[in-house]
ZAVEXDO-351925 format. One record per residue: x, y, z of N, C-alpha, C in turn. Coordinates in pm, 1 decimal. Example, Ala and Ser with C-alpha at 12.3 -4.5 7.8 and 13.67 -1.06 7.14 Angstrom:
<rs>
+----------+----------+----------+----------+----------+----------+----------+----------+----------+
!   n_east !  n_north !     n_up !  ca_east ! ca_north !    ca_up !   c_east !  c_north !     c_up !
+----------+----------+----------+----------+----------+----------+----------+----------+----------+
!   1319.0 !   -569.0 !    780.0 !   1230.0 !   -450.0 !    780.0 !   1320.0 !   -330.0 !    780.0 !
!   1285.0 !   -225.0 !    708.0 !   1367.0 !   -106.0 !    714.0 !   1290.0 !      3.0 !    787.0 !
+----------+----------+----------+----------+----------+----------+----------+----------+----------+
</rs>
This chain:
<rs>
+----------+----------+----------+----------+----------+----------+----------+----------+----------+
!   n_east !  n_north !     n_up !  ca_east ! ca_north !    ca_up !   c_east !  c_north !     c_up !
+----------+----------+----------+----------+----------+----------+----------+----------+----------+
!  12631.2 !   5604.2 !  11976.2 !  12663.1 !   5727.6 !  12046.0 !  12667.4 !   5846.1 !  11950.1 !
!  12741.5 !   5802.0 !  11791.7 !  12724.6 !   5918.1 !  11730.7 !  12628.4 !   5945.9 !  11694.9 !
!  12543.3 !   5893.6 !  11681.0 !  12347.2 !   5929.3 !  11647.3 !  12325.8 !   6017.1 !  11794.7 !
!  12337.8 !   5984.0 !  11878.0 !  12261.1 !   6081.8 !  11984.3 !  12324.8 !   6254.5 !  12004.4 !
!  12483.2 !   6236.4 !  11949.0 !  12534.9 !   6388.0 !  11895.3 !  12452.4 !   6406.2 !  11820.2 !
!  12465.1 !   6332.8 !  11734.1 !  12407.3 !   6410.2 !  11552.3 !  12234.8 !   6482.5 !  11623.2 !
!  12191.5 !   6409.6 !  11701.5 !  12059.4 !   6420.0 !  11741.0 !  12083.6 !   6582.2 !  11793.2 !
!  12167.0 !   6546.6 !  11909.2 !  12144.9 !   6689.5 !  12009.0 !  12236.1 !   6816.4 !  11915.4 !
!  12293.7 !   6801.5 !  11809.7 !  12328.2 !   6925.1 !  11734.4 !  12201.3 !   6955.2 !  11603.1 !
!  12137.1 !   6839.5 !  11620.2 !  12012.9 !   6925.5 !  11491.9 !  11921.9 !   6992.9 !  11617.7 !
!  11909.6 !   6959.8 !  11761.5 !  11815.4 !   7005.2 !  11887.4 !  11858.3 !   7171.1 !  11866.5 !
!  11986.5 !   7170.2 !  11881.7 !  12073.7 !   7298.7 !  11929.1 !  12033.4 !   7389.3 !  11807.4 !
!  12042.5 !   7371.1 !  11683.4 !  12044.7 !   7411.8 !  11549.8 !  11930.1 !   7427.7 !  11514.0 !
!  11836.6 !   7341.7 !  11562.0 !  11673.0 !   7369.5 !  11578.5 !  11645.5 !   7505.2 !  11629.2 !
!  11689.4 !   7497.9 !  11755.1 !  11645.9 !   7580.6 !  11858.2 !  11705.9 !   7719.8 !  11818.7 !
!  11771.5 !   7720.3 !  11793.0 !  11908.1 !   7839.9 !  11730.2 !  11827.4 !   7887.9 !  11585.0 !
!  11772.4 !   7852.1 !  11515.2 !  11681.7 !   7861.7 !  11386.5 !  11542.6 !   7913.9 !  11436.0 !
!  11494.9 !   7902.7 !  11546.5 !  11371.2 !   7967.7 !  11577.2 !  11424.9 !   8084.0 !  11665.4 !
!  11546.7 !   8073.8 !  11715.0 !  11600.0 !   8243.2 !  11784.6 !  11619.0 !   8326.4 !  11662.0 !
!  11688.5 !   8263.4 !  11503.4 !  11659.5 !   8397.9 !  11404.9 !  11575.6 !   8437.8 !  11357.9 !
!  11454.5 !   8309.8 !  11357.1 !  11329.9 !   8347.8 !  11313.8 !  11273.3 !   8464.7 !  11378.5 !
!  11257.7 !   8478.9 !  11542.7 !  11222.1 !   8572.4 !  11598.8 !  11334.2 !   8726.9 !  11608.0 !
!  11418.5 !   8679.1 !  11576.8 !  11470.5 !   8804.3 !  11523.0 !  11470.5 !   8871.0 !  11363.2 !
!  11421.3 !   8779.7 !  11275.6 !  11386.3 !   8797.1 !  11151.5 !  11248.3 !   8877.8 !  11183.3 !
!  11141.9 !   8834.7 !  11292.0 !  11030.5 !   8888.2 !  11268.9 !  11023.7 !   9038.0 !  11316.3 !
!  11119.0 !   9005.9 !  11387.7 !  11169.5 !   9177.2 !  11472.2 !  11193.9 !   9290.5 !  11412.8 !
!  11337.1 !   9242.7 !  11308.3 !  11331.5 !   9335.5 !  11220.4 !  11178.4 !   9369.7 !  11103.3 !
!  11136.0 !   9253.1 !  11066.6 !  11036.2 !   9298.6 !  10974.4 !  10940.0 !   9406.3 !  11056.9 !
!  10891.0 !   9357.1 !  11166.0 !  10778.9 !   9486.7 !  11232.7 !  10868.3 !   9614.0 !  11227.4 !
!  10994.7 !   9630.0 !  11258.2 !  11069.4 !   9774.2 !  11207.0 !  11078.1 !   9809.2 !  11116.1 !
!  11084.9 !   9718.8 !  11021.5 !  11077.5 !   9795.9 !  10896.1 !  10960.8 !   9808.5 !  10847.2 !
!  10879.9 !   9737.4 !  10852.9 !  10723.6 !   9760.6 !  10856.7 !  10643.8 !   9911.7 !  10922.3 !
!  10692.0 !   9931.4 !  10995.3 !  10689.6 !  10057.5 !  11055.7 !  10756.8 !  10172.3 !  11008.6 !
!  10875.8 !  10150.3 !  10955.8 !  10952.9 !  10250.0 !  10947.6 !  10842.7 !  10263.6 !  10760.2 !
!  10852.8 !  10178.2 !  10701.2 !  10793.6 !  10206.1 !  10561.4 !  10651.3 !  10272.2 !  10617.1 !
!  10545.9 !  10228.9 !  10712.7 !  10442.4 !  10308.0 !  10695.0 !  10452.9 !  10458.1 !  10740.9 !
!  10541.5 !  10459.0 !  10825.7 !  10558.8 !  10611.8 !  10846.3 !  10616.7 !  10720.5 !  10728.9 !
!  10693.3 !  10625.4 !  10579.1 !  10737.2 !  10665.9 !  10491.8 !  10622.3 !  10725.5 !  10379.2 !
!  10521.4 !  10594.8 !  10393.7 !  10401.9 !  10651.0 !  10306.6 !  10303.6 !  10744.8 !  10360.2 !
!  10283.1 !  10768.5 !  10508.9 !  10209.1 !  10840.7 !  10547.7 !  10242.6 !  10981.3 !  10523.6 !
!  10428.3 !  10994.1 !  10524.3 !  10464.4 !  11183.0 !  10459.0 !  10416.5 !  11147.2 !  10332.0 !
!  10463.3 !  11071.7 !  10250.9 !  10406.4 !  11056.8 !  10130.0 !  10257.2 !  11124.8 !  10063.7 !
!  10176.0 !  11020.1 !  10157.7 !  10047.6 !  11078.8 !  10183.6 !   9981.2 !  11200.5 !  10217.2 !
!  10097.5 !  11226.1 !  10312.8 !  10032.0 !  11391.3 !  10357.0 !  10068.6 !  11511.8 !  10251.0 !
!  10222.2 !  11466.8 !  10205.7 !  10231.0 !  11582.5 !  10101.3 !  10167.9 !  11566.3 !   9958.9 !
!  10136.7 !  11445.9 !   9924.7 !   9999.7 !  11446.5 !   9806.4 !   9897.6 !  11491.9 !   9854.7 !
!   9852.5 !  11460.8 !   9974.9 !   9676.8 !  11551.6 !   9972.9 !   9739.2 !  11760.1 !   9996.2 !
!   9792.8 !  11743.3 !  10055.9 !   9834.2 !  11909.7 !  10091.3 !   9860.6 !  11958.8 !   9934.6 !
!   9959.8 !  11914.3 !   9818.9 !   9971.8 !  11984.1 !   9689.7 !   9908.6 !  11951.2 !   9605.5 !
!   9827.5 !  11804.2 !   9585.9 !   9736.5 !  11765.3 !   9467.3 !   9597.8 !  11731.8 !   9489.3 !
!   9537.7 !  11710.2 !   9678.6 !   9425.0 !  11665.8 !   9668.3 !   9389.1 !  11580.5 !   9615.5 !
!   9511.7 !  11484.6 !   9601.5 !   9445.6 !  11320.6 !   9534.2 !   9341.8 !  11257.9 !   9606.7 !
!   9217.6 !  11236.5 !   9550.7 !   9139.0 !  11106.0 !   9589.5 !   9177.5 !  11016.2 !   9621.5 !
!   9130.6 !  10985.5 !   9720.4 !   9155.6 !  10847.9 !   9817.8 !   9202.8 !  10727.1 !   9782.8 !
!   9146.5 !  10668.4 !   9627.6 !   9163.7 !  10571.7 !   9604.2 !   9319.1 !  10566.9 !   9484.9 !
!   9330.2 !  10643.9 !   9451.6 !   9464.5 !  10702.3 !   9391.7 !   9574.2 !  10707.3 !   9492.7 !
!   9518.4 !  10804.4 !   9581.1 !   9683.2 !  10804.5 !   9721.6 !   9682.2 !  10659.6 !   9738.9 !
!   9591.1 !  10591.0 !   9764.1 !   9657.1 !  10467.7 !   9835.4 !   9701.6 !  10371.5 !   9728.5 !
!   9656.0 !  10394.3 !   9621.6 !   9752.3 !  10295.6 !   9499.7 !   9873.1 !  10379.3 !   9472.1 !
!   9904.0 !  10507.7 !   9456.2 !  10026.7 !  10560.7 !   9463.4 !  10159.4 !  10525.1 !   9569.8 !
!  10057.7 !  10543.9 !   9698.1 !  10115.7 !  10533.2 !   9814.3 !  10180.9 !  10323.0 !   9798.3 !
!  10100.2 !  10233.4 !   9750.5 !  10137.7 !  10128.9 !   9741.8 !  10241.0 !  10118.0 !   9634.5 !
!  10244.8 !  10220.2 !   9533.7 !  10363.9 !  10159.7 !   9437.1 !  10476.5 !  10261.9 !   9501.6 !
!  10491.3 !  10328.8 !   9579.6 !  10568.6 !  10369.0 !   9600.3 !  10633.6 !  10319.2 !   9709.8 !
!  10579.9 !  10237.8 !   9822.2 !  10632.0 !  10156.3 !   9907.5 !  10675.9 !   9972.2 !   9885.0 !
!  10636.4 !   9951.6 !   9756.6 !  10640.8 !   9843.4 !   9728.6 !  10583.2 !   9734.8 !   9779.7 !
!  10624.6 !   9591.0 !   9846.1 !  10604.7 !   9468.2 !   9936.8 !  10542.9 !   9518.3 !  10067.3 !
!  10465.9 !   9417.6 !  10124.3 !  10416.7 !   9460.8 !  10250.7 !  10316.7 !   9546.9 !  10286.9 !
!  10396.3 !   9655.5 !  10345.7 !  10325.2 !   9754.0 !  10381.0 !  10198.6 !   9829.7 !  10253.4 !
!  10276.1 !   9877.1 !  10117.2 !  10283.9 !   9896.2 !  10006.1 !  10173.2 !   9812.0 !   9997.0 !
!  10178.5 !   9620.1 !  10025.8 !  10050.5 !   9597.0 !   9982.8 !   9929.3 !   9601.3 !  10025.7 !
!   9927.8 !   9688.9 !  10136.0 !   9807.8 !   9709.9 !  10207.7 !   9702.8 !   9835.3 !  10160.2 !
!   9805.8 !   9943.6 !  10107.7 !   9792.5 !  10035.3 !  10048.0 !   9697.9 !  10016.4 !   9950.1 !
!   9772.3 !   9908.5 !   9842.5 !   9736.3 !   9878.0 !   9677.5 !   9588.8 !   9797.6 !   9696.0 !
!   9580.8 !   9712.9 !   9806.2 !   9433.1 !   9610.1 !   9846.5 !   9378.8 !   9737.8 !   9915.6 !
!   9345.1 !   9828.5 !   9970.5 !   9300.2 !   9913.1 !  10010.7 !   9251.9 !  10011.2 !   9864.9 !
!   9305.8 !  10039.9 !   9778.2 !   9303.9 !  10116.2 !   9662.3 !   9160.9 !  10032.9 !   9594.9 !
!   9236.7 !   9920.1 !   9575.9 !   9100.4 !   9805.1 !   9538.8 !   8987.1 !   9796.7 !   9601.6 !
!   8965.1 !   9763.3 !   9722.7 !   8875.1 !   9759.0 !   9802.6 !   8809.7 !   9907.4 !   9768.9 !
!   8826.5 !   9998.9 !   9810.1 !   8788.6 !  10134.9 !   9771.1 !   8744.5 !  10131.6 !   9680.9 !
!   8804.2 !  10138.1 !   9521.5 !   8737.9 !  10145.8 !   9405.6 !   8613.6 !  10059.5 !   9342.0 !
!   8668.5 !   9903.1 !   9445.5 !   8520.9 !   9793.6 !   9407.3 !   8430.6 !   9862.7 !   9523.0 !
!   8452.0 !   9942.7 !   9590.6 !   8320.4 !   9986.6 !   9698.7 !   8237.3 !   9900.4 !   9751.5 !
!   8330.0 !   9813.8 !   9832.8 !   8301.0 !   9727.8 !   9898.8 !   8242.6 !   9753.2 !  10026.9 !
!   8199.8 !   9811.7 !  10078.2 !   8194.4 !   9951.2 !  10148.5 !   8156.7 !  10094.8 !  10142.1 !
!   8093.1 !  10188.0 !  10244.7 !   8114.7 !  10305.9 !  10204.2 !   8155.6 !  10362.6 !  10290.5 !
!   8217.1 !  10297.8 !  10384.2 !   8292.1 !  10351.2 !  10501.6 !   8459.4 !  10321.7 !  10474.4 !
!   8517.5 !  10335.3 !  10454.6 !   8668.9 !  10358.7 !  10444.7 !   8748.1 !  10286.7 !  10559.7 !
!   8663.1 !  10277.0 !  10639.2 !   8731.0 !  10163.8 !  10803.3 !   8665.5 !  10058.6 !  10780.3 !
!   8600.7 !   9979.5 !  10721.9 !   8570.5 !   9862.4 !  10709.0 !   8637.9 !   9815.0 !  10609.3 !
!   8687.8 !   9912.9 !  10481.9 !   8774.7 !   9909.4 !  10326.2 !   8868.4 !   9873.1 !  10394.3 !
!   8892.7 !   9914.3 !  10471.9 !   9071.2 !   9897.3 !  10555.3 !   9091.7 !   9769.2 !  10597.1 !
!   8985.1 !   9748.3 !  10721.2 !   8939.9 !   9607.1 !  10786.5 !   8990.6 !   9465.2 !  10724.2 !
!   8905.1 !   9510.9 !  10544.7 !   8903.0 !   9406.2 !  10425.0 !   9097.7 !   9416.7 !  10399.6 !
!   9124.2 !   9504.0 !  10394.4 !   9266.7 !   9534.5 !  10300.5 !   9338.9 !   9480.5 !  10464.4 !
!   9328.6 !   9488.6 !  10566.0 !   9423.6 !   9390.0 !  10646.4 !   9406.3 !   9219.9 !  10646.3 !
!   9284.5 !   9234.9 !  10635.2 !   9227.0 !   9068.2 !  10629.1 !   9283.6 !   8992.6 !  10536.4 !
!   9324.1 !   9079.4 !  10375.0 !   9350.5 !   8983.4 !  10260.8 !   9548.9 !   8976.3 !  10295.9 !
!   9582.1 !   9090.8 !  10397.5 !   9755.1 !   9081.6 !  10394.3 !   9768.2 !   9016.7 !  10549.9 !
!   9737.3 !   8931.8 !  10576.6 !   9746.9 !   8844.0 !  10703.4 !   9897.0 !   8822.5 !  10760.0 !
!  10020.1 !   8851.9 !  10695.2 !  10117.1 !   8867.4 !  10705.4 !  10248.5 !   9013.5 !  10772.0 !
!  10116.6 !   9085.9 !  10806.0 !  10163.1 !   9206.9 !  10805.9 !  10175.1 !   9206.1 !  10978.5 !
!  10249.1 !   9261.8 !  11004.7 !  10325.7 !   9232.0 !  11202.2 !  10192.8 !   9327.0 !  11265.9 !
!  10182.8 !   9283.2 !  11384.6 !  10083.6 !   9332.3 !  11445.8 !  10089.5 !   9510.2 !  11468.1 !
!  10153.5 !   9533.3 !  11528.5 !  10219.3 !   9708.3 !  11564.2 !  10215.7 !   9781.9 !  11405.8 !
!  10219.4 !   9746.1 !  11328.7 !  10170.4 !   9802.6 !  11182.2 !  10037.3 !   9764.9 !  11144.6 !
!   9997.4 !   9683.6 !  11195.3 !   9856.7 !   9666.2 !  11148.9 !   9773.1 !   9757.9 !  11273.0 !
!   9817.5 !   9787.0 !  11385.3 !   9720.1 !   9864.6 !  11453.1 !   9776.4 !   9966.3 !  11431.3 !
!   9827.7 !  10029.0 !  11339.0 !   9880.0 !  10176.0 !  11310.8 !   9762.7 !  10196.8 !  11206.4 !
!   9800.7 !  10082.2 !  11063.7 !   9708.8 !  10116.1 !  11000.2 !   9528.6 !  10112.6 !  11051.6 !
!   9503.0 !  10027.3 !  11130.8 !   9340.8 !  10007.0 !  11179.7 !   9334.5 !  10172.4 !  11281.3 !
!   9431.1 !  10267.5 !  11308.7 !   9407.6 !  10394.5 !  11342.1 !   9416.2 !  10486.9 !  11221.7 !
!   9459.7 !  10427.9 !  11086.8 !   9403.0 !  10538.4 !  11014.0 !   9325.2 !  10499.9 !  10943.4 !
!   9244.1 !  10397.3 !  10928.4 !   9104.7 !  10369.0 !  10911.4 !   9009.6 !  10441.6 !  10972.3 !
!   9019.4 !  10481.8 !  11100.1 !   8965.4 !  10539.9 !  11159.7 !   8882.1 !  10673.9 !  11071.7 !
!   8989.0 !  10755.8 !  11060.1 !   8989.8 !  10871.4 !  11017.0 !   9014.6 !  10853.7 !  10827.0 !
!   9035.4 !  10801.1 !  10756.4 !   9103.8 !  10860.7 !  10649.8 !   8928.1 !  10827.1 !  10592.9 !
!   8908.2 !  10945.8 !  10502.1 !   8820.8 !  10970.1 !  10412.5 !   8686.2 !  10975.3 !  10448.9 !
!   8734.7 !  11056.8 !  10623.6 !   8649.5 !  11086.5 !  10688.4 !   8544.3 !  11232.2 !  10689.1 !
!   8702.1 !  11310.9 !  10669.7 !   8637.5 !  11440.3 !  10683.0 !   8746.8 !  11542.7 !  10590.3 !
!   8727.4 !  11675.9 !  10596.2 !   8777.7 !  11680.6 !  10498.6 !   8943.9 !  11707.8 !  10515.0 !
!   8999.9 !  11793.3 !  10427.1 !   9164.7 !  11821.9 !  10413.0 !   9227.6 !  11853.2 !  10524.4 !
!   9160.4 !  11945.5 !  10618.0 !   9256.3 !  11937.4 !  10749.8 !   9213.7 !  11822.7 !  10849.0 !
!   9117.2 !  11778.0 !  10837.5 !   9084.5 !  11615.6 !  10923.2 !   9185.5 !  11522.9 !  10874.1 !
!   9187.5 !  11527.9 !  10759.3 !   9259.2 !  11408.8 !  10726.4 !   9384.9 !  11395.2 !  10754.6 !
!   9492.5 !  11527.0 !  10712.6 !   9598.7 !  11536.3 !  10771.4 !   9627.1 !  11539.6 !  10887.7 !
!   9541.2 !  11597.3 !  10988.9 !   9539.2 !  11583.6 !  11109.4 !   9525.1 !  11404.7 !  11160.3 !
!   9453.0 !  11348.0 !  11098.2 !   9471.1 !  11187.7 !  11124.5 !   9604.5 !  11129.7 !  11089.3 !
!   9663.0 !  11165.2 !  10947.1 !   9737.4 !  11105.1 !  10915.6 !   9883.8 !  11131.0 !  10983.2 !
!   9848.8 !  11235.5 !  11057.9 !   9931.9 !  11281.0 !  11168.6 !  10015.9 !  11234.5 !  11307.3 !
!   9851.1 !  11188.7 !  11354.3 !   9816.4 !  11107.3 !  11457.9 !   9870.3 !  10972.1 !  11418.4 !
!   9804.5 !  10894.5 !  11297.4 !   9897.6 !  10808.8 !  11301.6 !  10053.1 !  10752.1 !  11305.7 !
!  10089.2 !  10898.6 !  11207.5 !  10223.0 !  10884.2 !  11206.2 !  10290.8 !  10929.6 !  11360.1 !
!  10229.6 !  11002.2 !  11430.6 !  10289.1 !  10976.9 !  11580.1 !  10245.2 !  10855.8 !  11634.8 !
!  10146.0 !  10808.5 !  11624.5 !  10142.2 !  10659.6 !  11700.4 !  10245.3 !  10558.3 !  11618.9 !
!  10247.0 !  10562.9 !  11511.0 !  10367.1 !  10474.5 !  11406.5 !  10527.6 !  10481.9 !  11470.9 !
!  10566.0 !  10618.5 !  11509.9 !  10666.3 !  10656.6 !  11538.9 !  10685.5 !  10652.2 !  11699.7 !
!  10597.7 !  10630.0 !  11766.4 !  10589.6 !  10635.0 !  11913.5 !  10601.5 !  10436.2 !  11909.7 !
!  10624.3 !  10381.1 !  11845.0 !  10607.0 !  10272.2 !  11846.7 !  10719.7 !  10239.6 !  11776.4 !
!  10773.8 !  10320.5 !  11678.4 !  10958.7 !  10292.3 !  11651.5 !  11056.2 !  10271.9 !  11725.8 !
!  11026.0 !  10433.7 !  11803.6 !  11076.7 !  10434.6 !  11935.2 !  11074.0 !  10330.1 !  12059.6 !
!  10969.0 !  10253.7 !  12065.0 !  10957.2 !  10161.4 !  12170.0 !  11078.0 !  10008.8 !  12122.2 !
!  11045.4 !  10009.2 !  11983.4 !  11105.1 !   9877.4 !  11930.8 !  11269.9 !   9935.3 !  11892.9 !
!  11312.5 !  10036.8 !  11926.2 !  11433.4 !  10077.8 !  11894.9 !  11488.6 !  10105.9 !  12075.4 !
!  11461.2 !  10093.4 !  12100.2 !  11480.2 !  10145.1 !  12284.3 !  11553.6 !  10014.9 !  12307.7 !
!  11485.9 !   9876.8 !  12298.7 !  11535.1 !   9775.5 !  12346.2 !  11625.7 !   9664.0 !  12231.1 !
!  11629.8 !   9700.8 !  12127.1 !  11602.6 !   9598.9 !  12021.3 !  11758.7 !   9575.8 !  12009.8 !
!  11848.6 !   9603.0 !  12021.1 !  11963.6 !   9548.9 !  12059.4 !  11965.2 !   9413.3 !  12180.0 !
!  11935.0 !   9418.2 !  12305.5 !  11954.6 !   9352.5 !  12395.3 !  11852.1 !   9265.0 !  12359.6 !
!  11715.8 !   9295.4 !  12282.3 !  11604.4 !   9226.3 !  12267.1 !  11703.4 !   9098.0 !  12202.9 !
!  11722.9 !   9138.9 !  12067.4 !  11762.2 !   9058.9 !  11960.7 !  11843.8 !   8958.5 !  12035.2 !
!  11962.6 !   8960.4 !  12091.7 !  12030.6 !   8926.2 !  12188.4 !  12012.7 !   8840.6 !  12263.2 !
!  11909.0 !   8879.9 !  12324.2 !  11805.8 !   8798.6 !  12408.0 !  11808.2 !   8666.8 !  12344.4 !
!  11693.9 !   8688.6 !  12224.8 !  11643.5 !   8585.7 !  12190.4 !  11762.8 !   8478.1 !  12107.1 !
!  11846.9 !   8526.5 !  12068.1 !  11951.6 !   8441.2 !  11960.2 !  12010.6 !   8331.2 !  12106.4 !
!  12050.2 !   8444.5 !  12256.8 !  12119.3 !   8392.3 !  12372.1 !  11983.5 !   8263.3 !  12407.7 !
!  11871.5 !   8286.1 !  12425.2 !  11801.8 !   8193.2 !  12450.5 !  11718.4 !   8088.0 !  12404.0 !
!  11751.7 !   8082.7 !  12305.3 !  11734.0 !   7968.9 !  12123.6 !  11787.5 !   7907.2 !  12214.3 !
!  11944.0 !   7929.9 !  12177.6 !  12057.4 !   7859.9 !  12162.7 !  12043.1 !   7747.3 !  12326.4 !
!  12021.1 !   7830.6 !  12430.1 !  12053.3 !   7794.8 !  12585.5 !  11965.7 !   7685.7 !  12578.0 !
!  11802.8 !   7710.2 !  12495.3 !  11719.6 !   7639.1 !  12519.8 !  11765.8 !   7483.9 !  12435.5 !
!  11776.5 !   7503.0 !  12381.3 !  11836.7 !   7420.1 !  12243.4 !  11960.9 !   7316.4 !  12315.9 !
!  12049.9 !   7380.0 !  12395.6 !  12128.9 !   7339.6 !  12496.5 !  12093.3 !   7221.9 !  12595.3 !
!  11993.2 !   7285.2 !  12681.5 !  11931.6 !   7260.6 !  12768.8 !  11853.4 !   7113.4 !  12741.1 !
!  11764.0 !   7075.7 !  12610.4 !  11682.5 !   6986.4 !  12544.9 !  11792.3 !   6889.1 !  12533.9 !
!  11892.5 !   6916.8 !  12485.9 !  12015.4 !   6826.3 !  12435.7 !  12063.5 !   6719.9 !  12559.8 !
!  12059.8 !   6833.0 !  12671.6 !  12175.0 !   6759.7 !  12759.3 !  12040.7 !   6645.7 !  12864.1 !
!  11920.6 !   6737.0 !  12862.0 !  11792.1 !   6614.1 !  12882.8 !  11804.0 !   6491.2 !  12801.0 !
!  11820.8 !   6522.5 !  12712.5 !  11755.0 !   6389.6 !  12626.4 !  11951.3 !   6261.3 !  12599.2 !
!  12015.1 !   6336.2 !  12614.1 !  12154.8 !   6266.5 !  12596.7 !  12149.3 !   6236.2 !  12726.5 !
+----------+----------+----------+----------+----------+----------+----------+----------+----------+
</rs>
């Protein structure tokens, strides 16, 4: 009998371990977001006072954001400079492909400023990097609207599920 506890509290503890996981991943797409919207002012106020080249902002822009996001930046810097490419949205394409780890809602922020970056000139660009940073931020907003009750959610329904498996199988 005590084996079939021990059983249904690793079920519960199971189940309860994949409700933080999905709240672990929750927060990362927020902060994932919140950092690319950090490098994109970044970005905009280097091209507006120094006119850095492309492949400089985005290695700047990567050491200055560090992990993650930061490394999309720094593989983007690379990609660029090996000119793997001469389109700047396919450079990008490559620089999401090699960070496969990066949450979806940040990766289609960045695949919108692929679009545009090192397209056209100083007011295009800011004007993109614009756009993105309102689509970046229109998408903070969405994951900040619910993300209390979200989180909640999911920790309340680990656990229920986890519950639920236990009292089946006992």
């Amino acid at each position: 009998m005590s084996l079939r506890i021990f059983g249904a509290v690793l079920i519960v503890l199971g189940c309860g371990g994949f409700g933080a996981i999905l709240v672990r991943n929750d927060r990362l797409a927020e902060k994932s977001l919140r950092s690319l919207c950090a490098g994109l002012d970044f970005m905009s106020s280097e091209l507006q006072y120094r006119l850095t080249p492309l492949p400089d902002l985005c290695r700047m822009a990567g050491q200055e954001l560090g992990s993650g996001v930061g490394a999309v930046f720094s593989t983007l810097a690379m990609t660029l400079e090996d000119q793997i490419s001469p389109d700047v949205n396919a450079c990008m394409h490559a620089a999401l492909s090699r960070n496969p780890n990066l949450p979806e809602a940040t990766a289609a922020c960045f695949r919108i400023l692929g679009t545009s970056l090192g397209r056209f000139d100083l007011e295009g660009q800011l004007r993109g990097l614009d756009r993105t940073r309102t689509e970046c931020r229109e998408r903070l907003a969405e994951f900040a609207a619910g993300r209390d009750q979200r989180r909640r959610n999911y920790r309340t329904l680990s656990l229920c599920a986890g519950a639920a498996l236990a009292i089946l199988f006992l």
